[in-house]
C-alpha positions as CSV (number, residue, x, y, z in Angstrom):
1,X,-57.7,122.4,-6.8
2,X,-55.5,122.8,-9.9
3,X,-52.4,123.5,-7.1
4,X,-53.2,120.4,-5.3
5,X,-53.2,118.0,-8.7
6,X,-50.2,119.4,-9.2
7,X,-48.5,118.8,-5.9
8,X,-50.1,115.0,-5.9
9,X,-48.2,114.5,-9.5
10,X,-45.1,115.9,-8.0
11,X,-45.5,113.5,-5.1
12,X,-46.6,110.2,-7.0
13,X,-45.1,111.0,-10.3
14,X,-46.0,106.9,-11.3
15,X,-49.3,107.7,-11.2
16,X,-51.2,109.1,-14.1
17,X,-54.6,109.9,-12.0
18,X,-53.2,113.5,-10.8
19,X,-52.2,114.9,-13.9
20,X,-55.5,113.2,-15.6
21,X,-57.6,115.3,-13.1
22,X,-55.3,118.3,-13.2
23,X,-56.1,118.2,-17.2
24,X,-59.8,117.4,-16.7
25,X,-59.8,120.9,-15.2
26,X,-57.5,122.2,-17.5
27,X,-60.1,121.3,-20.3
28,X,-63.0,122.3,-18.8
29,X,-61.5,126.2,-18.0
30,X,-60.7,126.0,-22.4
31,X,-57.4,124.9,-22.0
32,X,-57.1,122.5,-24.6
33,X,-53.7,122.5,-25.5
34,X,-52.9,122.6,-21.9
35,X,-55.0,119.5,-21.1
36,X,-53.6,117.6,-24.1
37,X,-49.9,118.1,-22.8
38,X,-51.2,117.2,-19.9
39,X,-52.6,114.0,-20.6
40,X,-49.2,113.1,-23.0
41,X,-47.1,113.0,-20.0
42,X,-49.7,111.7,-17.8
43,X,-49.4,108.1,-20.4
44,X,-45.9,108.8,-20.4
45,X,-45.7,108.4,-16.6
46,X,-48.8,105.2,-16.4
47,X,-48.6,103.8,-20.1
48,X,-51.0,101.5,-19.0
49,X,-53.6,103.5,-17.7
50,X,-56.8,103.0,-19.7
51,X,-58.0,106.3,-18.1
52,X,-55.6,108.3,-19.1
53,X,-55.4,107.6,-23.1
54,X,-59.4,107.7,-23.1
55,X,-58.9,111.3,-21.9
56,X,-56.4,112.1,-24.0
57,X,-58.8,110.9,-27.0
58,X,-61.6,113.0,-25.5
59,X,-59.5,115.8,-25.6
60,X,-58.3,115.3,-29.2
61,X,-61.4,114.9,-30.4
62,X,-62.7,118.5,-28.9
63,X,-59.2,119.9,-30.6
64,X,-60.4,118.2,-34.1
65,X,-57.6,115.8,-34.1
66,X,-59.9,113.1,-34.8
67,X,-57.1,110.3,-36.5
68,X,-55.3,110.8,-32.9
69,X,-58.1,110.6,-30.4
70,X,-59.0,107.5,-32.1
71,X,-55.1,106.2,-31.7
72,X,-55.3,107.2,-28.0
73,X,-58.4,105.4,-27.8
74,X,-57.4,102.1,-29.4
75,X,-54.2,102.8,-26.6
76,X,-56.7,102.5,-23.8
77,X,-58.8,99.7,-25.5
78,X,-55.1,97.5,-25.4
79,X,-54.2,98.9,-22.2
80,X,-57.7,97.4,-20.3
81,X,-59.9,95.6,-23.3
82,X,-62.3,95.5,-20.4
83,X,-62.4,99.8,-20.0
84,X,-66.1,99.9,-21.3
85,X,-66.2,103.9,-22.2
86,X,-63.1,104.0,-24.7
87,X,-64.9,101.3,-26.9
88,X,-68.2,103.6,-26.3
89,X,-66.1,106.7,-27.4
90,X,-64.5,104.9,-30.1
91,X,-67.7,104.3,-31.0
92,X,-69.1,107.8,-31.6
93,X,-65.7,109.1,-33.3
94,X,-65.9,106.5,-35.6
95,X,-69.4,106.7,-36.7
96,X,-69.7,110.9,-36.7
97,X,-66.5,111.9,-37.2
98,X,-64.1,109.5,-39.2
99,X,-67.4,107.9,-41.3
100,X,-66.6,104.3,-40.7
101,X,-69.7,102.7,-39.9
102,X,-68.0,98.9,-39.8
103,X,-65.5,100.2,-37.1
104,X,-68.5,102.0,-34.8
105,X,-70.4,99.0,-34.9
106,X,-67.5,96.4,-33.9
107,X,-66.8,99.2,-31.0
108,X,-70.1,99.6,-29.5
109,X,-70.7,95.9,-29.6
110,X,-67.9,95.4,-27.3
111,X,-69.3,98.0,-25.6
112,X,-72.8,96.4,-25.2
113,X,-71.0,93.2,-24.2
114,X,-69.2,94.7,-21.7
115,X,-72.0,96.7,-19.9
116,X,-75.2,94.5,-21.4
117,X,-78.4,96.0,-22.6
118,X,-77.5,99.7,-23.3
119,X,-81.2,101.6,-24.9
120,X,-79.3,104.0,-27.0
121,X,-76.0,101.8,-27.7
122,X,-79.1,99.3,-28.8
123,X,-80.6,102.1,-31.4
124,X,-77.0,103.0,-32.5
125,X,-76.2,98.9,-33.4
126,X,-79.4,98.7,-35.5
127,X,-79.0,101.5,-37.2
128,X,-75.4,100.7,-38.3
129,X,-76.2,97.3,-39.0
130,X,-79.1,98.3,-41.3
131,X,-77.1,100.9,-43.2
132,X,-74.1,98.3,-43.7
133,X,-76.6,95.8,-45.0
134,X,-76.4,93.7,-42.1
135,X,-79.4,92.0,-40.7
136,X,-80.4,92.7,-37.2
137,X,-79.9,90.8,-34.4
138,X,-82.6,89.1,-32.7
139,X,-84.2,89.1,-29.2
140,X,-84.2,85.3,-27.8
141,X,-87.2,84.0,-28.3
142,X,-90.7,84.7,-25.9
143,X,-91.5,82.0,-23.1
144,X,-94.2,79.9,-24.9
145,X,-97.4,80.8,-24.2
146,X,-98.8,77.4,-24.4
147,X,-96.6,75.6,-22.7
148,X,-95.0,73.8,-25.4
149,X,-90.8,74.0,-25.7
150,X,-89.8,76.2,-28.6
151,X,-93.1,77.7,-29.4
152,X,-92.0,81.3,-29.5
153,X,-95.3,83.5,-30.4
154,X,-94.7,85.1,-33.8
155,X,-94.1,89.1,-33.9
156,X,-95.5,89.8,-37.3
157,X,-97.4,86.3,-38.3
158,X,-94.0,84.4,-39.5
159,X,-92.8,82.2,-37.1
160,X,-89.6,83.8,-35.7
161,X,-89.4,87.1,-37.3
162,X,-88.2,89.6,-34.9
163,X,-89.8,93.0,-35.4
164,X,-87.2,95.6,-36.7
165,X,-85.9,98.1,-33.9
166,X,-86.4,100.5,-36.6
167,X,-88.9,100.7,-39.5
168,X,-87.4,100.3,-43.0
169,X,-86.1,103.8,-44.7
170,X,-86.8,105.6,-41.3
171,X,-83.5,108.2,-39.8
172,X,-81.2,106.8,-37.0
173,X,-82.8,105.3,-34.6
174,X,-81.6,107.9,-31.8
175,X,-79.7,110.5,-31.8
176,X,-76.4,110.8,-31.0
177,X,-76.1,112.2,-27.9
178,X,-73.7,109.9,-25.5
179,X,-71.8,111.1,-22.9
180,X,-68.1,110.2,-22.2
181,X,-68.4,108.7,-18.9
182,X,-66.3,110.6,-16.2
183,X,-62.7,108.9,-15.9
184,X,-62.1,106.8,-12.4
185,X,-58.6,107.3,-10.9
186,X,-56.2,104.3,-10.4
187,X,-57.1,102.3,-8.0
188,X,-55.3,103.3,-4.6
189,X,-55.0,106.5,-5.7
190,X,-57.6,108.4,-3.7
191,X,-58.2,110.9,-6.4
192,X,-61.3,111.7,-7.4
193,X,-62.1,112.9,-11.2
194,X,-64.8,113.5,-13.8
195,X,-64.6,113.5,-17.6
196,X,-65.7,115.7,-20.0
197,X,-68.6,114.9,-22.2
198,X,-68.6,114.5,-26.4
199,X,-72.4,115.0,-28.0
200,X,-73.4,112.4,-30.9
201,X,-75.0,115.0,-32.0
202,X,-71.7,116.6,-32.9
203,X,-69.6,118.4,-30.6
């Protein structure tokens, strides 16, 4: 397989989905500083492959170059600001590797806007909110169960208080465990690829 992605970049050196799958293999055989090169002249060749630059971040991250995988993520966020797992892996380097809470949150927002209703991207965004001292989002309100417009049933006896996702004082809401979703090649290319993977629960 590794031959054939080889060949492929060879033959379609415009394309970055080749060398982003030769690297993929490259990474997952240890090959770290293999699959970083890799990915470095896979942006060179498609700088505007959102793919490509989330890989390369994935891959930085695993080396400890955390400052850099979050450049080559913020690369693939410009490149598509519609590429819904660079703001997601954004997300998690931020929060458990950089400590900046304010940046995590703005990422996985985008992410959840992107994508909708994500359960454990939910957790993540009322935990962070609650640790910067921000108040929680609420739900929209209930149907009415009286039929009258605008009566929303109270959650806790006050009229439109929203129950917290999580109780006051209580650890994060989930732990971090999200996977980097596997990369998708450009489209026309015909090459198929899967990422690797980074644990919120650090590594």
């Amino acid at each position: 397989a590794e031959l054939g992605f080889k060949q492929l970049a060879l033959q379609y050196p415009q394309f970055a989905a080749p060398l982003v799958n030769l690297a993929i293999l490259q990474r997952k055989a240890g090959h770290l500083d293999q699959a970083e090169e890799t990915l470095k002249s896979a942006v060179a060749h498609e700088p505007a492959s959102a793919v490509a630059w989330s890989e390369l971040g994935a891959t930085q991250r695993l080396r400890g170059e955390f400052k850099d995988a979050a450049s080559s993520y913020e690369r693939a966020i410009a490149a598509d600001a519609h590429y819904a797992p660079a703001w997601r892996n954004l997300g998690v380097l931020s929060d458990l590797y950089l400590a900046d809470p304010g940046r995590a949150l703005t990422a996985f927002e985008h992410y959840q806007q992107l994508t909708g209703e994500d359960k454990p991207v939910s957790g993540w965004i009322a935990e962070l909110r609650q640790r910067l001292g921000m108040p929680l989002k609420r739900p929209a309100p209930a149907a009415p169960a009286n039929g009258n417009p605008g009566d929303a049933a109270p959650t806790n006896g006050n009229p439109g208080d929203a129950a917290p996702t999580t109780a006051p004082g209580a650890p994060a809401s989930e732990p971090r465990a999200a996977p980097e979703p596997a990369s998708q090649p450009a489209p026309g290319d015909g090459v198929a690829s899967s990422g690797g993977s980074v644990s919120r629960a650090g590594g």
